[in-house]
The first five atom37 places (N, CA, C, CB, O) and aatype in JSON, in Angstrom:
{
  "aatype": [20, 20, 20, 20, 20, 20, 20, 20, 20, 20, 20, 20, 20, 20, 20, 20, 20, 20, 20, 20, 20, 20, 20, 20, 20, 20, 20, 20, 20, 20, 20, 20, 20, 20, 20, 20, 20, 20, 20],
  "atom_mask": [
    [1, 1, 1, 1, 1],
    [1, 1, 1, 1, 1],
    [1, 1, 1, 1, 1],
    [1, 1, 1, 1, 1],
    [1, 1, 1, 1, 1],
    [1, 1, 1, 1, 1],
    [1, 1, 1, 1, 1],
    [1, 1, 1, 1, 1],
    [1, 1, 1, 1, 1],
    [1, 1, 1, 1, 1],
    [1, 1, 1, 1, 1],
    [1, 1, 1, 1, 1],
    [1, 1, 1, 1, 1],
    [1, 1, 1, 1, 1],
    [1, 1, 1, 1, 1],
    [1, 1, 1, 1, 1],
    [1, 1, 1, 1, 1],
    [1, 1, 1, 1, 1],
    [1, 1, 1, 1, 1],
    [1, 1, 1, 1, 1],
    [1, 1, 1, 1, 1],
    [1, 1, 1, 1, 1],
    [1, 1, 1, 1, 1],
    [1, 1, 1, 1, 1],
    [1, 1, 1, 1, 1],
    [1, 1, 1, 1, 1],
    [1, 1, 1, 1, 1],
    [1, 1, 1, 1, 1],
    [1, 1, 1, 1, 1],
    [1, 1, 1, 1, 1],
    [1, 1, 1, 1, 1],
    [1, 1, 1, 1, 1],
    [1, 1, 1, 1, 1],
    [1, 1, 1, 1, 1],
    [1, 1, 1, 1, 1],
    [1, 1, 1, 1, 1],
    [1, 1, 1, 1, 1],
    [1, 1, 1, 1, 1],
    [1, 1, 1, 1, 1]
  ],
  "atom_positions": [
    [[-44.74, 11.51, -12.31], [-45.5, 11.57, -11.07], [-44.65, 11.0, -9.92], [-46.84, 10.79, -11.2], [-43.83, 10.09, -10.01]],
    [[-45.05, 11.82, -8.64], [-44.09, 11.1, -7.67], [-44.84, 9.96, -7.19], [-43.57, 12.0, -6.43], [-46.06, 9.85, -7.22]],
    [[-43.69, 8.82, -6.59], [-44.41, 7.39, -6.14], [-45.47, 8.04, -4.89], [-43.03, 5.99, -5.41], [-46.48, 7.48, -4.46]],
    [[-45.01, 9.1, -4.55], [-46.1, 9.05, -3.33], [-47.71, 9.88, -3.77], [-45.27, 10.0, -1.84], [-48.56, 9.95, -2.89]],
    [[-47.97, 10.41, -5.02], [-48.74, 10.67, -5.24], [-49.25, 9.4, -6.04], [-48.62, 11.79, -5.57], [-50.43, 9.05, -5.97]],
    [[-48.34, 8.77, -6.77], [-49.22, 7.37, -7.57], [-49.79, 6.39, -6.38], [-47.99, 6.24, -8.73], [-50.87, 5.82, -6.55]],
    [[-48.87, 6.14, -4.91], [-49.55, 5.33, -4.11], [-50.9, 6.18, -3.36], [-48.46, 4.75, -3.08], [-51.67, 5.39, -2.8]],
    [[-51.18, 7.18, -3.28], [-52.0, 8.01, -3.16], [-53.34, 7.44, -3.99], [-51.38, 9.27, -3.56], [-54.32, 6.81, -3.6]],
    [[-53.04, 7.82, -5.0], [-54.31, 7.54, -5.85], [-54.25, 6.02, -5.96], [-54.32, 8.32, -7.4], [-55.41, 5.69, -6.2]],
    [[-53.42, 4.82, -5.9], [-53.79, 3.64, -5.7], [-54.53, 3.24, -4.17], [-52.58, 2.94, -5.99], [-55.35, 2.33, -4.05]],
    [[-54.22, 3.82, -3.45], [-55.38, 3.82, -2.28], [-56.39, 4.58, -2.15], [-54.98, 4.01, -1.17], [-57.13, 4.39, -1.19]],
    [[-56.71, 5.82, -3.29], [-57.99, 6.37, -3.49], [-58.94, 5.36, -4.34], [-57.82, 7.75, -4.19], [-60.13, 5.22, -4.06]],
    [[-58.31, 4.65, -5.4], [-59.22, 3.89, -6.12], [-59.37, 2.62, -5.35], [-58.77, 3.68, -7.54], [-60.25, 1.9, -5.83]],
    [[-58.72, 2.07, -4.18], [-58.94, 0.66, -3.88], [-60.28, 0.86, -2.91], [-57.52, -0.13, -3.11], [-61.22, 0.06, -2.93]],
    [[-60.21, 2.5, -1.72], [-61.51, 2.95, -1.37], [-62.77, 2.91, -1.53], [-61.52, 3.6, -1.43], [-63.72, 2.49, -0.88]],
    [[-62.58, 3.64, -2.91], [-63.62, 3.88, -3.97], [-64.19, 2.83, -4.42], [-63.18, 4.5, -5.06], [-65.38, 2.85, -4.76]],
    [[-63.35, 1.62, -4.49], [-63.63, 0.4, -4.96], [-64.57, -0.34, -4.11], [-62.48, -0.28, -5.14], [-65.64, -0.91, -4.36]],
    [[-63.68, -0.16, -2.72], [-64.47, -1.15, -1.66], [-66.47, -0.29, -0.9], [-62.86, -1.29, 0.09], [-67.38, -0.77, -0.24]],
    [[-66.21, 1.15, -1.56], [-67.28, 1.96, -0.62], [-68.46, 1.68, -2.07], [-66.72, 4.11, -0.02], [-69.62, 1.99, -1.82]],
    [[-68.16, 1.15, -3.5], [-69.13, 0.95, -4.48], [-69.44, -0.79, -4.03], [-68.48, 1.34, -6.22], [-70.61, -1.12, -3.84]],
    [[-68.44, -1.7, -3.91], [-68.72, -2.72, -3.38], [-70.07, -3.11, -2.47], [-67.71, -2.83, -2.84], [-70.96, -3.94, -2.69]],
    [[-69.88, -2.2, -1.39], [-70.4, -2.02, -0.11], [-72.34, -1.91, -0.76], [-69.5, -0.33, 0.81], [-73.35, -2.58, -0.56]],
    [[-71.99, -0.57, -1.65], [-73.3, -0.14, -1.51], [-74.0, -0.93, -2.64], [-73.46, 1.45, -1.58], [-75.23, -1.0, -2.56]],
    [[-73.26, -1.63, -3.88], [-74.14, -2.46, -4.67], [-74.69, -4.12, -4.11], [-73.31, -2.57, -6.01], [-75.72, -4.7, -4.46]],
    [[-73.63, -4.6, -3.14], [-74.35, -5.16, -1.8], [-75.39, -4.99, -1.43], [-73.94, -4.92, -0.83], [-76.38, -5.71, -1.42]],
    [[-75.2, -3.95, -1.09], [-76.61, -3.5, 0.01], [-77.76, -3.22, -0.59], [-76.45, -2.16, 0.89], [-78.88, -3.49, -0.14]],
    [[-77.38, -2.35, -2.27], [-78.82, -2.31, -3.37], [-79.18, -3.65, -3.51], [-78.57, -1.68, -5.06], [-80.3, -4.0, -3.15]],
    [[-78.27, -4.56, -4.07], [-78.67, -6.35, -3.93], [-79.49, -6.54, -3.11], [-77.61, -7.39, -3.48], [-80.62, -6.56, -3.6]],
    [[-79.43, -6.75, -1.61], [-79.6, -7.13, -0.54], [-81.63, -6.6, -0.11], [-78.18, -6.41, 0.34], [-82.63, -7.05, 0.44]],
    [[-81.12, -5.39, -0.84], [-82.18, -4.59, -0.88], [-83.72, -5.06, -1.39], [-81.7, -3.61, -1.64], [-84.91, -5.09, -1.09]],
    [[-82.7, -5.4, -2.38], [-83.55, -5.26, -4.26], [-84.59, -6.79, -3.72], [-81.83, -5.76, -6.46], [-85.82, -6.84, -3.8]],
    [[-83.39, -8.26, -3.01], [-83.91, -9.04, -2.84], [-85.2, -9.27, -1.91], [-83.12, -9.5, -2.72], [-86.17, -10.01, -2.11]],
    [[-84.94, -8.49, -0.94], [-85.8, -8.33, 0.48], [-86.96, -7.62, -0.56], [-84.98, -7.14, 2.08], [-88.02, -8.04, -0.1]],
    [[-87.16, -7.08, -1.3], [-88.55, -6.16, -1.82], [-88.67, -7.18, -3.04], [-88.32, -4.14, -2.35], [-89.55, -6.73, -3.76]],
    [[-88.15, -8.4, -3.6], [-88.37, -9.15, -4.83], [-89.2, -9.85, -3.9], [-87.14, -9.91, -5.76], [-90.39, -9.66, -4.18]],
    [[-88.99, -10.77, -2.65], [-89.79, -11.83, -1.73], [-90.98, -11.05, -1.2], [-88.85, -12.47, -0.39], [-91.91, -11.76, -0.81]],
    [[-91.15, -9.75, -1.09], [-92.49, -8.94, -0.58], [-93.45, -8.51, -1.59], [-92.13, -7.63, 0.15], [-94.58, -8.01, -1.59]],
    [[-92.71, -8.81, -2.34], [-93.82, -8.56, -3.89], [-94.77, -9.97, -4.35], [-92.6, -8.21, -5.57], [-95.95, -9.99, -4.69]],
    [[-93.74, -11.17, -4.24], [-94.32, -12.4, -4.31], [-95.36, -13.13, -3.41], [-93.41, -13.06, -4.34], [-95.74, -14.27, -3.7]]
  ]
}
C-alpha cells in the first residue's frame, strides 16, 4: 500500500473515531437529561 493511501485511511479512522465519540456523548448526555425526568 502506498504511505499516502495508509495515511488516508489513518485519518479516515481517527474521524470516524472522533464523529462516534461525539454522538455517544450526546446519547449519554441524552440518556441522562430523560433518567432525571423520569425520577
Amino acid at each position: 500500500m502506498s504511505s499516502q493511501g495508509y495515511a488516508f485511511e489513518v485519518i479516515e479512522k481517527v474521524l470516524a473515531g472522533q464523529i462516534t465519540n461525539y454522538y455517544s456523548r450526546k446519547t449519554l448526555q441524552e440518556y441522562r437529561l430523560w433518567w432525571h425526568i423520569q425520577k
